[in-house]
C-alpha positions in Angstrom: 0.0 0.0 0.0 1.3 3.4 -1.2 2.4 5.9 1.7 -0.9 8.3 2.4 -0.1 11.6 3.1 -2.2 11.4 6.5 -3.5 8.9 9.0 -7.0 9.9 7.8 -6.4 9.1 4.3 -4.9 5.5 5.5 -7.9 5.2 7.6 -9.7 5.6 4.6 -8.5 2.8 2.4 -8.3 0.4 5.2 -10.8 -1.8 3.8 -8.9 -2.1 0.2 -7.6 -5.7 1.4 -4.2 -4.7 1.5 -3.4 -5.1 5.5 -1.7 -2.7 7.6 -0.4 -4.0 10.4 -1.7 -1.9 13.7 2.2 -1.0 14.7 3.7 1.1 11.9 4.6 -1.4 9.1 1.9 0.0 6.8 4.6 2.3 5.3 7.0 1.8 2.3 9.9 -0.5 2.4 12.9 2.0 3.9 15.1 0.1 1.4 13.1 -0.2 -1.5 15.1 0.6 -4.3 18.3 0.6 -2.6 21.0 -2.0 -3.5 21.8 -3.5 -0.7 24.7 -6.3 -1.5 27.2 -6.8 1.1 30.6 -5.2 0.0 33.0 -7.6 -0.9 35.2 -9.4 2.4 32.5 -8.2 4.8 31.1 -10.9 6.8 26.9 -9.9 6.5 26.7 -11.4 10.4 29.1 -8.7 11.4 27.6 -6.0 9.1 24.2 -7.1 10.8 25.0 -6.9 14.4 26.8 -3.4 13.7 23.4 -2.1 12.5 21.8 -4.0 15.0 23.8 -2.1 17.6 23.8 1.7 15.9 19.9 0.8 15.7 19.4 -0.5 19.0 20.7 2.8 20.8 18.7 4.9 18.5 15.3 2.6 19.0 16.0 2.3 22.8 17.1 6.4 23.3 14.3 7.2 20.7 11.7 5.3 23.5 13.4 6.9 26.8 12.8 10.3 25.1 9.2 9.7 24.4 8.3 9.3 28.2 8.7 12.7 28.3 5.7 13.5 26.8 2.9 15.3 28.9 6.1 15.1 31.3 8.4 17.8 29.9 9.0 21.2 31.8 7.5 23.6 28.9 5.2 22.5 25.8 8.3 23.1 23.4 10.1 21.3 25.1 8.1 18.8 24.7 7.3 18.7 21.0 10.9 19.1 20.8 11.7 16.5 22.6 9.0 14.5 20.6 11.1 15.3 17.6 14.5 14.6 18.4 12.5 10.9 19.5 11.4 10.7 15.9 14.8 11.4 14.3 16.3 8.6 16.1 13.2 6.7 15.2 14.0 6.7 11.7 17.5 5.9 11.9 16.4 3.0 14.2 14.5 1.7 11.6 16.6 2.3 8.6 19.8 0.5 10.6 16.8 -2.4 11.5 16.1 -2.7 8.2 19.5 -2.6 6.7 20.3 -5.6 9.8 17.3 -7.8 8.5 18.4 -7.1 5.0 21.8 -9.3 5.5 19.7 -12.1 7.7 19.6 -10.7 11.2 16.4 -11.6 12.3 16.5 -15.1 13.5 14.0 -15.8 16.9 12.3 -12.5 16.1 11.4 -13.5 12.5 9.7 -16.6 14.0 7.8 -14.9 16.5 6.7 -12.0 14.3 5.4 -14.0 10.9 7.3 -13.7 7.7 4.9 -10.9 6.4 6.3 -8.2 9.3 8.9 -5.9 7.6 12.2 -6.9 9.3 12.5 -3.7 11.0 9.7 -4.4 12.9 10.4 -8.1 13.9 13.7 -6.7 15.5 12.2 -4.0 17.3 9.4 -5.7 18.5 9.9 -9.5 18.9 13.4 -9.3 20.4 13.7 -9.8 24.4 16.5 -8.1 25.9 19.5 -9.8 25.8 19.0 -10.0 21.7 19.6 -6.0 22.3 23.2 -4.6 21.9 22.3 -0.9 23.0 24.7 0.4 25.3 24.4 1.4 28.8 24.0 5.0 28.2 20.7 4.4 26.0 18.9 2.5 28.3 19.3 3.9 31.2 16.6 5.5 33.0 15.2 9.5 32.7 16.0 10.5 35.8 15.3 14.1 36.2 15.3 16.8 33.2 18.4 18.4 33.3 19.7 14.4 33.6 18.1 14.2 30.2 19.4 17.0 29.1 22.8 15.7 29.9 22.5 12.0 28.5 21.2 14.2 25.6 24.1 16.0 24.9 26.4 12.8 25.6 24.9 10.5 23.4 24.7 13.2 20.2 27.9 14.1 21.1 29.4 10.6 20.4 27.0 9.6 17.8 27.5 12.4 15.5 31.5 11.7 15.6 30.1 8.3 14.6 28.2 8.9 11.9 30.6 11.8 10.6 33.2 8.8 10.0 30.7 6.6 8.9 29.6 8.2 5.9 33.2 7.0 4.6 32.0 3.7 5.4 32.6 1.0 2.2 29.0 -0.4 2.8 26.6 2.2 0.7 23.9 1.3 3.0 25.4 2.6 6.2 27.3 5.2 4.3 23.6 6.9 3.0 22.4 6.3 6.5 25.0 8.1 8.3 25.2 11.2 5.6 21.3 11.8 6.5 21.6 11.1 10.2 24.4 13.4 10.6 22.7 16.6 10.6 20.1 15.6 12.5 22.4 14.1 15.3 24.1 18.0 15.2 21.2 19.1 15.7 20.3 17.0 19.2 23.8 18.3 20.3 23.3 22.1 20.3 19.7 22.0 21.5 21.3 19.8 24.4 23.9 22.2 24.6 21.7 25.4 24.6 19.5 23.6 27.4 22.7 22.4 29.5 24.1 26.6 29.5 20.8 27.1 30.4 20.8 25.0 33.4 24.3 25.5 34.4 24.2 29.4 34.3 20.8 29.5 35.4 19.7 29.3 39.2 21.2 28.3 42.2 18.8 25.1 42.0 19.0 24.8 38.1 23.1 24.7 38.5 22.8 21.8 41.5 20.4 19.5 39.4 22.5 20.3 36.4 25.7 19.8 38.3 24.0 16.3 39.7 22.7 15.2 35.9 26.6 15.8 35.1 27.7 13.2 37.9 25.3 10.6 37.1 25.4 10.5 33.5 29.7 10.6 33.4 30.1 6.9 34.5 28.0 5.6 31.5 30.3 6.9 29.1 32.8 3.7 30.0 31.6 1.8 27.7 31.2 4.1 24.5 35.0 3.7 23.6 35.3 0.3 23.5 35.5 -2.1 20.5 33.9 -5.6 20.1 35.5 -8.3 17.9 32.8 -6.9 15.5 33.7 -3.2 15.1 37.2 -4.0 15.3 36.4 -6.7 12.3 34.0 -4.2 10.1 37.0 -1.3 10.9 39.8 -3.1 9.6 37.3 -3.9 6.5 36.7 -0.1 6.1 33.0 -0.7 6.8 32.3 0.1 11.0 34.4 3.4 12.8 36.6 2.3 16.2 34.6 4.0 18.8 38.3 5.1 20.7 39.0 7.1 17.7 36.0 9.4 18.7 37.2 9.7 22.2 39.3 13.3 21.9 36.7 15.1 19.6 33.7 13.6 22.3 35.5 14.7 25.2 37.1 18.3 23.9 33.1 19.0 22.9 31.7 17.9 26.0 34.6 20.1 28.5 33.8 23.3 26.3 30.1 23.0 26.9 30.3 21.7 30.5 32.9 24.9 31.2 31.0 27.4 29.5 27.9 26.0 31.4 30.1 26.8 34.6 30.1 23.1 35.5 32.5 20.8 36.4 33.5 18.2 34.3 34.2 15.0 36.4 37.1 12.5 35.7 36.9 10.4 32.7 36.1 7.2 33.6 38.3 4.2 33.1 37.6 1.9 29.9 34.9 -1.0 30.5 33.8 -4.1 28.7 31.0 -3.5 26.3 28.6 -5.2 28.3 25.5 -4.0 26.5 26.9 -4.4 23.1 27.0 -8.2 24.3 23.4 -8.2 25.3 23.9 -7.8 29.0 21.3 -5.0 30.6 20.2 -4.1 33.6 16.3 -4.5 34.5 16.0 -0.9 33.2 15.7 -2.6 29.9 13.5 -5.4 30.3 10.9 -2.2 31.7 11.2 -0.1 28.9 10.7 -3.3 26.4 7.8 -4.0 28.0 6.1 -0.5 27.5 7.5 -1.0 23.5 6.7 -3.9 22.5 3.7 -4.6 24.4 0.7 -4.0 21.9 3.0 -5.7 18.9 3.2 -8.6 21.6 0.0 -9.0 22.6 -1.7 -9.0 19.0 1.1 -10.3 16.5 -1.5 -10.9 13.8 -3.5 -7.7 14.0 -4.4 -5.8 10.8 -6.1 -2.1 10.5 
C-alpha cells in the first residue's frame, strides 16, 4: 500500500484488502530501491549486528525520550523532545532494516510472521538480551536536566560516529549516516543550549545540572570500547573504532560543561561493552515492556 499523506487518508482505504499491520509497518519498504549487497570481504553477520547495535541505541534512546511526553518542563520542550524521539526513530529503523536485509532476524522472525517488515520483527519480537544498546541508551530519565545531559552525551558521540561513517565501504550505512548526521548535530546544540541554560541559570538549576553531570559521566565507560565486530568491520573499512571518537567527544563535552560553569568529572576508566554483548540491567526489560507490548499481545493484527 502506497504511503498516504495522513493517517485519515490511510484510515480511509483500510478496507482495500491490503493489510496494515496496527504497529507502523503499513509504510513503504525503507530500502526499497536501494542495493543492498554486502561489500565484498564483509562478513553480513558482522555487518548485521553493527546495525543492529547503531539501531538499538537509536530505538532504545528514541523510547526513553518519548516518556517525556505530557512530562516535559514547557510545551516546546516537549514537541521538541518528541522530535529529536522521531529522528532517532528513523534511523532505528533504517539500521533495522539494513540488519534484516543481511539475515539478522532469527527468533524474532519466528515470532513476528514472515509478512512483518524486518525492522519491525527486531524492534518488536526481540527480548532483551538480543539488544546490543549500550548502557547510556537505556538507562533511565532520571530528572530533566539528567536528560538534558544523557542528551548532549549520546549526540555528542553519535554524530562523531556517523561523521566517520559516511566513509564507510557499505553504501547502505554510508547513506544512512550522511542523513543522520545533521540531525544528530542538531540534538547536540539543543542539548547544549539547554545544558548553558541550566548550568548558568539558578542556584537550583546549576545543582540538578551539576547532579545530571555526575550521574550521567560513568556511562560513558563503555562508548570507547571495540567488540570483535567493530574491530572486524574497521579493519574492513566498513564500521568506525569508537576510541578514535574519544578526543573530539570529550574536547566537545569540556567546552560546553565549562561554559555552562560546570565541572566536568574524571573520565572514567575503559569498561567491557557489556550491553553491546546483550547484558542490561532490569531498566531494559521495563522499557521493552512499555514497547513492545501492543506488537506482543496482538502479532497478527491488521487495521
Amino acid at each position: 500500500m502506497a504511503h498516504e499523506e495522513t493517517v485519515y487518508d490511510a484510515l480511509e482505504h483500510a478496507d482495500s484488502g491490503e493489510g496494515q499491520w496496527a504497529f507502523g509497518t503499513g509504510f513503504d519498504d525503507p530500502l526499497a530501491g536501494v542495493d543492498t549487497t554486502v561489500p565484498d570481504g564483509v562478513d553480513p553477520v558482522d555487518l548485521g549486528e553493527y546495525c543492529l547495535m547503531l539501531g538499538d541505541d537509536a530505538l532504545v534512546f528514541a523510547q526513553r525520550l518519548t516518556q517525556w511526553v505530557t512530562n516535559a518542563p514547557e510545551l516546546e520542550e516537549e514537541v521538541a523532545l518528541a522530535n529529536i524521539a522521531l529522528d532517532l526513530l528513523g534511523q532505528a529503523r533504517l539500521l533495522l532494516a539494513r540488519a534484516g536485509s543481511v539475515g539478522v532476524l532469527g527468533r524474532s522472525r519466528a515470532l513476528a510472521g514472515e509478512t512483518i517488515p524486518a525492522e519491525d520483527a527486531l524492534a518488536f519480537f526481540r527480548d532483551p538480551d538480543e539488544f546490543r544498546c549500550t548502557g547510556l541508551a537505556a538507562a533511565p530519565n532520571g530528572d530533566f536536566a539528567r536528560t538534558i545531559v544523557r542528551l548532549l552525551v549520546a549526540a555528542t558521540w553519535r554524530v562523531a560516529i556517523f561523521a566517520r561513517l559516511r566513509e564507510s565501504r557499505d553504501p547502505v550505512l554510508a547513506a544512512i549516516a550522511a542523513k543522520g548526521v545533521n540531525e544528530l548535530a542538531y540534538h547536540r546544540d539543543h542539548a547544549g543550549r539547554w545544558l548553558l541554560r541550566l548550568g548558568d541559570g539558578t542556584a537550583e538549576s546549576h545543582r540538578r545540572a551539576q547532579d545530571g553531570v555526575d550521574e550521567v559521566w560513568p556511562l560513558l565507560s563503555d562508548l570507547f570500547t571495540a567488540t570483535d565486530v567493530e574491530t572486524r568491520l574497521t579493519a574492513a573499512g566498513v564500521a568506525v573504532d569508537p576510541a578514535t571518537t574519544r578526543d573530539e567527544v570529550r574536547a566537545v563535552l569540556d567546552e560546553v560543561l565549562i561554559r555552562a560553569t560546570l565541572t566536568p568529572p574524571a573520565w572514567p576508566a575503559d569498561a567491557a561493552p557489556s550491553g553491546r554483548l546483550g547484558q542490561h540491567g532490569p531498566e531494559l526489560a521495563g522499557l521493552l515492556e512499555e514497547l513492545q507490548g501492543l506488537a506482543r499481545a496482538h502479532p497478527e493484527a491488521t487495521w
